[in-house]
N, C-alpha and C positions, 0 to 999 in steps of 0.2 A: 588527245593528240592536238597539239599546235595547231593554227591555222595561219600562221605568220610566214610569209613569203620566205624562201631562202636566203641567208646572207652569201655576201662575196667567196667569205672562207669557203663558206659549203660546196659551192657553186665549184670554186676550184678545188675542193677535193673529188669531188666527183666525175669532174674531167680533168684532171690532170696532164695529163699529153693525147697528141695527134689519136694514138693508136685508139684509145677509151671512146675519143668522138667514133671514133670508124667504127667499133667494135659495138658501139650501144645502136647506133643508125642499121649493122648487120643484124644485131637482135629483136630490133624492133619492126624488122621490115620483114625479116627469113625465120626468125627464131633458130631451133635449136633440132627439131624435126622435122626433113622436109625431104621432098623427093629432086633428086636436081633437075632443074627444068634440059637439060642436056640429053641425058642417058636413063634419064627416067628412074632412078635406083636409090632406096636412102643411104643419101650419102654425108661425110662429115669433110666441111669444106676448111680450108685453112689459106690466112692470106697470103697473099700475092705479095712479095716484097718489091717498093719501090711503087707502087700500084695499090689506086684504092679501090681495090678487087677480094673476093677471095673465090676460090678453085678446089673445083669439085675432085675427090680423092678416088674416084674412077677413071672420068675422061675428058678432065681438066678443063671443063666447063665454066665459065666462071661468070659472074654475078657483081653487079658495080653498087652500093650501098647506094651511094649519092644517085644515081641517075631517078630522073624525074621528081626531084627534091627543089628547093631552093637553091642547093649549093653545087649540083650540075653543071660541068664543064667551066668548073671557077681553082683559079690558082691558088686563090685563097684558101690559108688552113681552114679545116673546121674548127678545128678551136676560137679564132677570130669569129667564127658566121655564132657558135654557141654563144660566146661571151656579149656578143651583140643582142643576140635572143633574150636572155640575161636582164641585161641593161633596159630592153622594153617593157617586160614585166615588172623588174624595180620600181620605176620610173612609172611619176603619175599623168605627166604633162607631155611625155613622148620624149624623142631621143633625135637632136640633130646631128644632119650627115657628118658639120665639121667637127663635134663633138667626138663622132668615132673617126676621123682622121685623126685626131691629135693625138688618142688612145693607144689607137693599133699601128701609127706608122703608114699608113697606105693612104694614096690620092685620094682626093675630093669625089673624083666620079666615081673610083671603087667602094669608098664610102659610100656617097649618095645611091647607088646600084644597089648595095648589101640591104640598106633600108629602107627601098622601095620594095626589094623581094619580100623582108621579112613581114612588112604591112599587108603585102597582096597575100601575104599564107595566113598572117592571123586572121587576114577577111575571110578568107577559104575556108579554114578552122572553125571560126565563130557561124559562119552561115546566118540563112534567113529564113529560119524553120515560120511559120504560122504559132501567133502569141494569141493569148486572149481563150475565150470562150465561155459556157457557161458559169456566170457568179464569179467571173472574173472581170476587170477591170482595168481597161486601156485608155492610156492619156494619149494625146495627137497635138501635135504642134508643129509649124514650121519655120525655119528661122533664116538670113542671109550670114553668109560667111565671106569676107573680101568688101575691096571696095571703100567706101568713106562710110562713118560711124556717126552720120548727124542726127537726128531725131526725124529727118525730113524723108532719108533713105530708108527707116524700118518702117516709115507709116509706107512709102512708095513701093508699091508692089510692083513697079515695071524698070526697079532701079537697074541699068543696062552693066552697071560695073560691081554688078554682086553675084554671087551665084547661092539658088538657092537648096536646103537642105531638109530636107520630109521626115518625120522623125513617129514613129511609134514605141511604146513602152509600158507594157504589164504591170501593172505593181503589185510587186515581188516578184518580179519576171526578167525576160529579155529585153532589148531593146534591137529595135532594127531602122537602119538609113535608108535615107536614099537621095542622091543628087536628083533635083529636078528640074524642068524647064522653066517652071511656073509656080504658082498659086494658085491655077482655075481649078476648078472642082472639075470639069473632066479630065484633069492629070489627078488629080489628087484622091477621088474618088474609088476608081478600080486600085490603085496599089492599095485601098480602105482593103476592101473587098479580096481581096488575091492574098492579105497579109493576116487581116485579122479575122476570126472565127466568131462566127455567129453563135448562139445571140447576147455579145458581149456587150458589157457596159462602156459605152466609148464618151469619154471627155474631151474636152475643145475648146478655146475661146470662141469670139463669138464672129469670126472669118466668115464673110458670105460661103466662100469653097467649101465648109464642111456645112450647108445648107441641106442636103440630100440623105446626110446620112442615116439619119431617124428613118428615111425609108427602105432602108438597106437590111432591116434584120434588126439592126443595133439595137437598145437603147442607148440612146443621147442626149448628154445633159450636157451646157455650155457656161462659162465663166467667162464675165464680161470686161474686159478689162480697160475696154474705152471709158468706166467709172471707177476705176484703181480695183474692183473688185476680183482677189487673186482666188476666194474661194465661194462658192456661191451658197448660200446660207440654207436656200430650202432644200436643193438637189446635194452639196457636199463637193460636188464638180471641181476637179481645179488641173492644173496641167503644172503644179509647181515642179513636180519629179523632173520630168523631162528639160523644163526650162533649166533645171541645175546639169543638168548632162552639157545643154546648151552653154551653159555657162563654163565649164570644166573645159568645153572642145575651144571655145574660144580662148580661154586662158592658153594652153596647150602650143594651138598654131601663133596665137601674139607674141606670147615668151620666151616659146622655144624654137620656134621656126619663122617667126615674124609674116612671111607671108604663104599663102598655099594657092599655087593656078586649080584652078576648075578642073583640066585637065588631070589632073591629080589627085585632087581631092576626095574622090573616092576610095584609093589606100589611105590616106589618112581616117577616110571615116571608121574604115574595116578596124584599123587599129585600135581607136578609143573607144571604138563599138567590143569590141573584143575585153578591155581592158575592165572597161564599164559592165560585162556579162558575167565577169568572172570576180568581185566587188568583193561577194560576200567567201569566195575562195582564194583567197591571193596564194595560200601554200601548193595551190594544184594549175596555177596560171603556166609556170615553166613549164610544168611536166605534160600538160595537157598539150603544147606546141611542137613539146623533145616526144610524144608517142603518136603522135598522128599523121605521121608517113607512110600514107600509100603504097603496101606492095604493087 
């Protein structure tokens, strides 16, 4: 079986019109045997015309596909909210708001609204399960995002116009974010602790903040890179993986979105964190976003 993401064609034969979106979100959420939450009876529902409903063939009970979705109480087609869905998974470096204005015809804010839902659901989706554990191995790193790009600001750990970004990752695994206040090892420490399972093998440059961790369970080996060195020769240590995430997320916000508030940033992270977890499946990226709507 393939493992190559769907093309466009696919994509539209598979939704094709309005009714297909409605009808796959009905299947996904109700399936095909149920009891109607109404009259209590199995019953076979049929839709609602004019209404993205369908109605129970008792006592006309009815059931809304979209409620508690992303696309809840929005004028917009679901066909526009799919093909946008679509276009994130395609897409390696993310998908600007005015990009899908000029696509679909509709305003900047309905745009930018569609792709702030879409990133808060693939955050949701991807989650922050616990990586690592025994004879496994987690790299740690943290990086700033925003702000000025001098050499003066990455060594400055109190640069006031950057925000910073906490970053663990498996190898061969997950990776998981997190916007932080800081670099002190009492922020940085317990998200150690709360994310990664003991008694992993944890990598790190050689940051005062990840000072403690060797007492935490871990094993902890650091690469030093205030001597260029990216992998460390007797332990194997290195945080290169991670640092290439870092590198992709900033490609990403520079090129396609130029800038990202703080504020914010956190769906973005959900998104590339999302995109990045599902790497080595790009054929099951759409589908895992189109079946994971909460009854």
């Amino acid at each position: 079986m393939s493992n190559k993401a769907p093309t466009l064609r696919q994509f539209q034969d598979r939704f094709p019109t309005e009714d297909a979106c409605l009808d796959h979100l009905f299947q996904v959420r109700y399936g095909t045997d149920f009891n109607c939450p109404g009259c209590d009876r199995p019953a076979k529902f049929t839709r609602v015309k004019a209404r993205r409903s369908y109605q129970c063939q008792w006592c006309a009970y009815q059931v809304y596909p979209t409620a508690g979705t992303p696309f809840d109480r929005t004028r917009t087609p679901l066909r526009d909210w799919f093909f946008v869905m679509f276009q994130f998974c395609a897409s390696r470096n993310g998908v600007a708001a005015k990009e899908v204005e000029r696509q679909l015809g509709v305003t900047y804010k309905t745009a930018w609204r569609m792709c702030h839902q879409i990133r808060e659901y693939m955050g949701a989706v991807d989650g922050s399960a616990p990586i690592g554990g025994l004879g496994r191995t987690v790299q740690i790193d943290e990086t700033f995002i925003g702000g000025y790009q001098s050499a003066q600001d990455k060594r400055d750990a109190g640069a006031t116009n950057k925000t910073v970004v906490f970053g663990m990752l498996e190898h061969g695994g997950d990776l998981v974010t997190h916007v932080v206040p800081d670099r002190k090892s009492g922020t940085l420490l317990p998200i150690i602790r709360a994310t990664v399972k003991r008694p992993s093998k944890v990598h790190t440059d050689d940051w005062l903040g990840y000072g403690g961790v060797g007492t935490m369970g871990y094993q902890h080996a650091t690469v030093n890179h205030s001597i260029d060195q990216y992998v460390c020769g007797k332990t194997g240590a290195t945080v290169n993986a991670i640092e290439g995430f870092w590198a992709q997320l900033k490609r990403g916000i520079n090129g396609t979105h130029i800038h990202v508030s703080g504020r914010h940033l956190p769906k973005y992270l959900g998104e590339f964190e999302y995109r990045w977890n599902m790497r080595q499946t790009p054929h099951l990226m759409l589908d895992r976003l189109m079946f994971s709507f909460a009854r």
